[in-house]
C-alpha positions as CSV (number, residue, x, y, z in Angstrom):
1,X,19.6,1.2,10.9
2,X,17.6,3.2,13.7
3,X,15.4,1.7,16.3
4,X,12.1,3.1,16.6
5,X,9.2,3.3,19.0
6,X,5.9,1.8,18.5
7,X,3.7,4.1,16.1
8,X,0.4,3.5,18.0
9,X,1.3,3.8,21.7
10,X,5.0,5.1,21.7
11,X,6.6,2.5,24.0
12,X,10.1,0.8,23.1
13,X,8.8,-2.6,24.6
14,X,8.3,-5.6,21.8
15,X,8.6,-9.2,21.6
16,X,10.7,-10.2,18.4
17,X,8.4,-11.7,16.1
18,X,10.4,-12.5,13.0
19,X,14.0,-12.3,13.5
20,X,16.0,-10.2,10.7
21,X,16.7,-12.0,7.4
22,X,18.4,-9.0,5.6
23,X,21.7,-7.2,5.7
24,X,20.6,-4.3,7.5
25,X,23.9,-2.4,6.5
26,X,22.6,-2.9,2.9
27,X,19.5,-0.3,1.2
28,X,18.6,-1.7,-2.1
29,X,16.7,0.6,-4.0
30,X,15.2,-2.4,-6.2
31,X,13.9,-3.8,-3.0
32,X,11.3,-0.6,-3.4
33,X,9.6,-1.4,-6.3
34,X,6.5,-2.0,-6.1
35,X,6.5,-5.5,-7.6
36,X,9.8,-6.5,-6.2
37,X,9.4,-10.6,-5.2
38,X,12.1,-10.0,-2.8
39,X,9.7,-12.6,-0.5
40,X,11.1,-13.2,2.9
41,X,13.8,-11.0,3.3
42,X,13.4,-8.2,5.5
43,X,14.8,-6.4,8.7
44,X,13.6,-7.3,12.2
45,X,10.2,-7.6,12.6
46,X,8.6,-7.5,16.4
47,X,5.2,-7.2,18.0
48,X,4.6,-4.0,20.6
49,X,3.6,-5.9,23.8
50,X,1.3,-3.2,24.6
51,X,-1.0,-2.6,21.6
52,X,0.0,-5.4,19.6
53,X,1.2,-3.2,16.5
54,X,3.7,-5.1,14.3
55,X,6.8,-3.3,12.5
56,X,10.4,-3.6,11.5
57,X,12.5,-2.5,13.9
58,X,15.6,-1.7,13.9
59,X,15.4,-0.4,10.2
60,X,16.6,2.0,7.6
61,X,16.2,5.9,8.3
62,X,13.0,8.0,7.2
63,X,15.8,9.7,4.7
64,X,17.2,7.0,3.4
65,X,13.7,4.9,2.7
66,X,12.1,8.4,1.1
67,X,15.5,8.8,-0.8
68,X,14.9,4.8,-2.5
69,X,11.4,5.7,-3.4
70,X,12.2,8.5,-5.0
71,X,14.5,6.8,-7.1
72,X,13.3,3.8,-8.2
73,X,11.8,2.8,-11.2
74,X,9.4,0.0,-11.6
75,X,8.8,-1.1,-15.4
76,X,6.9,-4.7,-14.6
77,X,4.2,-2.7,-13.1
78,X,3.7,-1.2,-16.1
79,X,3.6,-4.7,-18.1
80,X,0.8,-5.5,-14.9
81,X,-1.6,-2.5,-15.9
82,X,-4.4,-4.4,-17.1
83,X,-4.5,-5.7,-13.5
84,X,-4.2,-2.9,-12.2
85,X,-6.6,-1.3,-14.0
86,X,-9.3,-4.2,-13.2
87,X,-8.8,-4.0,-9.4
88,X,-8.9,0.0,-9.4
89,X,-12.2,-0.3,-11.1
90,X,-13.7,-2.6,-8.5
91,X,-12.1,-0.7,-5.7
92,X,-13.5,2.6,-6.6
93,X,-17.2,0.9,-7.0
94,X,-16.8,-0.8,-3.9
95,X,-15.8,2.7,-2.2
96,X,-18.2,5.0,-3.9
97,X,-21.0,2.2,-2.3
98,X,-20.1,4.3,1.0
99,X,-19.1,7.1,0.3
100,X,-21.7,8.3,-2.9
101,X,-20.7,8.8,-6.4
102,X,-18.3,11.4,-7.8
103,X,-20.3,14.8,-8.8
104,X,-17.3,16.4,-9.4
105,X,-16.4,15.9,-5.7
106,X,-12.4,16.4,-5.4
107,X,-10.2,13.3,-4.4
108,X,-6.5,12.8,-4.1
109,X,-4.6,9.5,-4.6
110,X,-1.3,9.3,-2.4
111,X,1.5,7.3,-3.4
112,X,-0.5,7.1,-7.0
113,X,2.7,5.8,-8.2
114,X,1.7,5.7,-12.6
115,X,-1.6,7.0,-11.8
116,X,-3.9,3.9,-12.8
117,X,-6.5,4.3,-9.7
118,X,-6.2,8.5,-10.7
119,X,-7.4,7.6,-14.3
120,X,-10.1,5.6,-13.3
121,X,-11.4,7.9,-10.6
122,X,-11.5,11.0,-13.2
123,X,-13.1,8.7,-15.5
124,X,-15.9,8.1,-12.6
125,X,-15.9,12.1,-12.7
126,X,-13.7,12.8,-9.6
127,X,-11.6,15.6,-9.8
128,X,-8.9,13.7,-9.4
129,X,-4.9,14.5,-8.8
130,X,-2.3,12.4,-7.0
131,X,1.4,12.8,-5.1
132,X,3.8,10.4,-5.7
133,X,7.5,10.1,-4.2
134,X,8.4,8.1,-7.5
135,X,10.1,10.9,-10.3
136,X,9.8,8.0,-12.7
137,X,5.8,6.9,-11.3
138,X,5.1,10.5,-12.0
139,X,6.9,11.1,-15.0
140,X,4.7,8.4,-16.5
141,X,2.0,9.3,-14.7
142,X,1.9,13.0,-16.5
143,X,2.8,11.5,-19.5
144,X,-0.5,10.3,-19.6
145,X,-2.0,13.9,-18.9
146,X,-2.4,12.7,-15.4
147,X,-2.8,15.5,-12.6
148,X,-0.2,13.6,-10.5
149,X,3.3,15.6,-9.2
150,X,6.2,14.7,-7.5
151,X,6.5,14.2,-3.2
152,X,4.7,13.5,-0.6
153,X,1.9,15.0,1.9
154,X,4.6,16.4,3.8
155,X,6.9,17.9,1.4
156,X,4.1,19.3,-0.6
157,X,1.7,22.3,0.1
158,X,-1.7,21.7,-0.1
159,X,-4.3,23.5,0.9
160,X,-6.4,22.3,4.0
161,X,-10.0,21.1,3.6
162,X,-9.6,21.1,-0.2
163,X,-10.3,17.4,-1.1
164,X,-13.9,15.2,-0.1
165,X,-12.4,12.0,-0.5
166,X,-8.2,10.9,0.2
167,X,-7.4,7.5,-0.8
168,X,-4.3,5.0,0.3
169,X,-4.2,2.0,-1.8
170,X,-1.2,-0.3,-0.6
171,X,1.0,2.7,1.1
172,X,0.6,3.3,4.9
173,X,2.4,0.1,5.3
174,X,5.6,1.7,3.7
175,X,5.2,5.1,5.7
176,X,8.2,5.6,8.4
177,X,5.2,7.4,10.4
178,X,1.6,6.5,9.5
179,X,0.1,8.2,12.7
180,X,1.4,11.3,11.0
181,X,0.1,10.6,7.6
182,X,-3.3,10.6,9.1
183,X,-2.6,13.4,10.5
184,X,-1.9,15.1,7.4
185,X,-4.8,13.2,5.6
186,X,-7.3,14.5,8.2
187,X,-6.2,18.5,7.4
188,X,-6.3,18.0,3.7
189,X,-10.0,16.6,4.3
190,X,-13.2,18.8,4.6
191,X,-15.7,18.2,7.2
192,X,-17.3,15.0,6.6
193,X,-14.5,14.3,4.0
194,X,-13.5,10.2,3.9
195,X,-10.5,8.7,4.3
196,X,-9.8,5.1,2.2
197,X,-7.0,2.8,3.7
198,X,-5.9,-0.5,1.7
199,X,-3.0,-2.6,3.8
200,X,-2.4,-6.3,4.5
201,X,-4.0,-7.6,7.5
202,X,-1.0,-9.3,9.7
203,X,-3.8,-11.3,11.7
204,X,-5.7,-12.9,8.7
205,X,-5.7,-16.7,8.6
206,X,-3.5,-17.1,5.8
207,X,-0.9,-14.8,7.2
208,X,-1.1,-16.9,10.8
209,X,-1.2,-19.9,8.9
210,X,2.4,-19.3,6.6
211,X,3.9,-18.1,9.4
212,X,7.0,-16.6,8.4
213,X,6.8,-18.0,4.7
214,X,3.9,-14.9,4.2
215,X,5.0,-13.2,1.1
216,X,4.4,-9.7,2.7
217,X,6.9,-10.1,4.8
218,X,9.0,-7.8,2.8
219,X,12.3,-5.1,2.6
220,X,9.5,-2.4,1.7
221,X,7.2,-3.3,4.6
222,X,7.7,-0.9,7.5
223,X,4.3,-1.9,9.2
224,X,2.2,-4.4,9.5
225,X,-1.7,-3.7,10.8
226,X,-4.3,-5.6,11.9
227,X,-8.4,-5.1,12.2
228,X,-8.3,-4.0,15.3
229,X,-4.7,-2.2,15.2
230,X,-5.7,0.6,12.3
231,X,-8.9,0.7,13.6
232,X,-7.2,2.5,16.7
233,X,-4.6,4.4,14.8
234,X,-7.3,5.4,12.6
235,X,-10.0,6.0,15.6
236,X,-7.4,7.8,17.8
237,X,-6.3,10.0,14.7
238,X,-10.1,11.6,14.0
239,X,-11.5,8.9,11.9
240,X,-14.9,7.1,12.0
241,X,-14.5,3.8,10.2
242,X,-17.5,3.0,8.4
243,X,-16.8,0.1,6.9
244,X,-13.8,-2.3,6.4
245,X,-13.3,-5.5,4.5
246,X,-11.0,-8.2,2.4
247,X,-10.6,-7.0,-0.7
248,X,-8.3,-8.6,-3.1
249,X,-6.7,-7.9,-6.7
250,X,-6.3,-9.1,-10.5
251,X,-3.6,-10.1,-11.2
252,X,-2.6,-11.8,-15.1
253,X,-1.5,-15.2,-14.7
254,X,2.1,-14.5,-16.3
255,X,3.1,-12.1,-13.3
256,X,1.0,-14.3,-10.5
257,X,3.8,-17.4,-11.9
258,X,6.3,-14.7,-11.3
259,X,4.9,-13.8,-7.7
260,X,5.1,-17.7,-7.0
261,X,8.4,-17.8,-8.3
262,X,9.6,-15.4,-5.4
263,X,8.0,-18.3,-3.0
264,X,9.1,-21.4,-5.0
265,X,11.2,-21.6,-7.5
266,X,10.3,-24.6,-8.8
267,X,6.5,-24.1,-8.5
268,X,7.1,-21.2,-10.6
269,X,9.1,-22.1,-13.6
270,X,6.2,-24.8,-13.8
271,X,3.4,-22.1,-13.5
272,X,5.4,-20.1,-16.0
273,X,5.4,-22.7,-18.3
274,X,2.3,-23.8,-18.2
275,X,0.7,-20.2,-18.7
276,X,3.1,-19.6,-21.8
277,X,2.0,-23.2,-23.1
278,X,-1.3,-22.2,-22.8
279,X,-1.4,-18.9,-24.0
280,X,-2.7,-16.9,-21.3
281,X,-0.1,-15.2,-19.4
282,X,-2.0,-11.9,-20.4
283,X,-5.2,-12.9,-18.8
284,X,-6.6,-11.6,-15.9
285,X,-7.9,-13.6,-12.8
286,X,-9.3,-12.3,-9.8
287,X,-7.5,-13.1,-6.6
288,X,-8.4,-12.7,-2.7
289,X,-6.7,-14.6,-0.2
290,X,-8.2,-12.8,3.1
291,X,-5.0,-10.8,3.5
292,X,-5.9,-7.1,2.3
293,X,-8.1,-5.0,3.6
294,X,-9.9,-1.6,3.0
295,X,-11.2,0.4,5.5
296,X,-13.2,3.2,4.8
297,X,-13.5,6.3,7.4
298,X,-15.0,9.5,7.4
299,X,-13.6,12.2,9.5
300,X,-14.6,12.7,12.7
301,X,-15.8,16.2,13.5
């Protein structure tokens, strides 16, 4: 476990805001997965007294968290994919509101993990492609003759100013060093090229409300933004935000029992039950909760 300096300003000078719940001599590659419902149990979590940026600190090494991502394998996500499919589609309508339709404009997708929002870009008529830590994500990814290949912005070489659009859906909050992924972001885009950013949003009711029973408060989670702190990563970082809003998910009602599970067993087995006695574990509900949000950017030039 390493201690780290605040992201957004650089200062070592926090106020604890969740203690530790984990075993921080203990990495668990499961913990990784992208629908782990490992709720509650994560490293130190503190607030930067100067900014007001929340992370986990102390925590596991840049290494050691790329190494678990690269391993792990996530086959529930897969079961999801109608959901996923369901909120890509609504995502990408939302974002093409701001930044105009595809025209064969180039995008890329990091942390596209299988490749669902990749599909459904190319399908829009993006040029699509994404990078994914994942060997399994992208295995399955290509399997489905998606332009998606194994790493990460900064172990891969892309060429600068070669993409119009760069999207993270759910992924600067498991970054050991977002700042620098925006970095990175910002050189792959072309002048006036946008930048999409999808996170949870510390500083939404719900999350104020739960307290330290919000379910993002997770292994995986390195960061936790607000508005106003990704607005300033983002503004310092040569970003424009546009636009930015709550935008929430589908999930089926089978893996939303399983979610609440995580949260209450009880309440779960009883959702479980009652979604298998009924038939529609398989359907598809909309859900939005106040606590992700998108922010679109364009980069500043």
């Amino acid at each position: 476990m390493i201690i780290v300096n605040c992201n957004l300003c650089g200062r070592n000078d926090y106020e604890v805001r969740f203690p530790a719940t984990a075993d921080g001599n203990t990495l668990r590659v499961d913990a990784f997965r992208c629908t782990h419902s490992g709720y509650g149990h994560h490293p130190q979590i503190v607030e930067c007294r100067h900014c007001g940026l929340v992370y986990a600190s102390p925590r596991w090494s840049p290494d050691d968290v790329l190494s678990a991502y690269t391993a792990v394998q996530d086959k529930t996500y897969i079961e999801e994919r109608l959901g996923r499919e369901l909120t890509f589609r609504r995502h990408l309508h939302s974002m093409e509101r701001i930044v105009g339709p595809a025209e064969g404009r180039a995008l890329l997708d990091v942390g596209a993990y299988i490749g669902v929002f990749v599909e459904a870009a190319a399908a829009a008529g993006w040029r699509a492609q994404g990078v994914e830590p994942s060997q399994w994500a992208a295995a399955e990814a290509q399997r489905h003759g998606l332009d998606v290949q194994v790493g990460t912005l900064e172990t891969l070489d892309l060429p600068a100013r070669s993409f119009d659009v760069v999207t993270l859906w759910d992924v600067i909050e498991h970054l050991a060093d977002p700042a620098a992924e925006l970095d990175r972001a910002r050189r792959l885009l072309r002048p006036g090229g946008w930048l999409v950013v999808h996170t949870m949003d510390i500083d939404a009711p719900i999350a104020r409300l739960m307290g330290r029973r919000w379910p993002w408060l997770m292994d995986m989670h390195l960061y936790y933004f607000s508005k106003q702190t990704l607005r300033r990563m983002l503004t310092e970082h040569g970003f424009d935000v546009a636009w930015d809003g709550a935008q929430g998910r589908y999930l089926s009602l089978g893996y939303l029992a399983s979610r609440v599970a995580g949260i209450s067993p009880t309440l779960g087995r009883l959702a479980t039950a009652a979604v298998n006695g009924l038939s529609l574990s398989h359907a598809a509900v909309p859900i939005n909760f106040g606590d992700l949000r998108t922010f679109i950017s364009r980069r500043a030039d």
